[in-house]
C-alpha positions as CSV (number, residue, x, y, z in Angstrom):
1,X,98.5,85.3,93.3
2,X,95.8,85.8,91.0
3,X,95.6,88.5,88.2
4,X,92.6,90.1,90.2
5,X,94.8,91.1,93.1
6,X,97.4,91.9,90.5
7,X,95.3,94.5,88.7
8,X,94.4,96.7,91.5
9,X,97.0,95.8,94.1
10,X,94.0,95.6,96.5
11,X,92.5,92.5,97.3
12,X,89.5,92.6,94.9
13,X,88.9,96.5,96.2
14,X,88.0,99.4,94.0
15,X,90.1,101.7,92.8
16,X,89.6,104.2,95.8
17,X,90.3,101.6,98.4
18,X,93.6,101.5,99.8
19,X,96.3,99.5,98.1
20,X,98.0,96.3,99.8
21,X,101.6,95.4,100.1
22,X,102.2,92.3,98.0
23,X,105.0,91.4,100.6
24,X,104.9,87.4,100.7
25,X,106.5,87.2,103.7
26,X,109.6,85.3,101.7
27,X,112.6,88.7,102.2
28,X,114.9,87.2,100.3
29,X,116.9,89.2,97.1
30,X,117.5,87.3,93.9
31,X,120.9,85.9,93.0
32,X,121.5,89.4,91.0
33,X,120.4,91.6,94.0
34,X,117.2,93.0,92.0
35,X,114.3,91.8,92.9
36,X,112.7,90.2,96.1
37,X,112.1,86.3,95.5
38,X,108.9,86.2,97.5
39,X,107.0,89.7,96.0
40,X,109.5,90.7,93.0
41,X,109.9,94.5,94.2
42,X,113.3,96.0,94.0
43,X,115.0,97.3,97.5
44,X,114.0,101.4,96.4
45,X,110.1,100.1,95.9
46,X,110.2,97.7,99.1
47,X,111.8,100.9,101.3
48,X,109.8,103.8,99.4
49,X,106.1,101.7,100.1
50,X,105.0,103.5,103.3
51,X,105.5,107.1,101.5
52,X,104.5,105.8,98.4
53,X,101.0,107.3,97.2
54,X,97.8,105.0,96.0
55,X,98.8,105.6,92.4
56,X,102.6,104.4,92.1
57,X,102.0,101.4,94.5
58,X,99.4,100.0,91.6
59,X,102.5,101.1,89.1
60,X,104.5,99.0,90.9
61,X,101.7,96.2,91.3
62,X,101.4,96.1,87.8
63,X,105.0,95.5,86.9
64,X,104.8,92.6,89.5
65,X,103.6,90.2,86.9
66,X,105.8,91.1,84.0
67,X,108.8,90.7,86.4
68,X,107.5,87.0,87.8
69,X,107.1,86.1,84.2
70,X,110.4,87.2,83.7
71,X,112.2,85.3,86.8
72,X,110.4,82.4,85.9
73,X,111.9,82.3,82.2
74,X,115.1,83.0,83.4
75,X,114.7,80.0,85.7
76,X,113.4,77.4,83.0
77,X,116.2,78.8,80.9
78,X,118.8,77.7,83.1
79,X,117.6,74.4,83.9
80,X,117.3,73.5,80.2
């Protein structure tokens, strides 16, 4: 995903248009129950989306990065 769709959560749309799911299509929770594998949102954010307003589902899109980042350190940590 690139940092464009990250940023505003919208496919490349201004800040008024409305803000896109960044489900993946991959449901699957990480081995601590957390996060989603496929879009890194935690089971409240994932079930609180549809009543969610414009402005926390770009909160949440921009904690999406930060917590890939994260997963993907923990995963070359382990492998070393």
């Amino acid at each position: 995903m690139s940092a464009d769709l990250e940023a505003d959560g919208a496919a490349g749309a201004g800040p008024h248009a409305p803000v896109g799911s960044p489900c993946t299509s991959v449901c699957r929770m990480d081995a601590d129950g957390v996060y989603c594998i496929g879009c890194f949102r935690t089971l409240d954010e994932i079930a609180g989306w549809a009543g969610f307003d414009d402005e926390r589902r770009r909160q949440i899109w921009k904690q999406l990065s930060q917590r890939r980042m994260q997963a993907a350190q923990a995963q070359w940590m382990r492998r070393r």
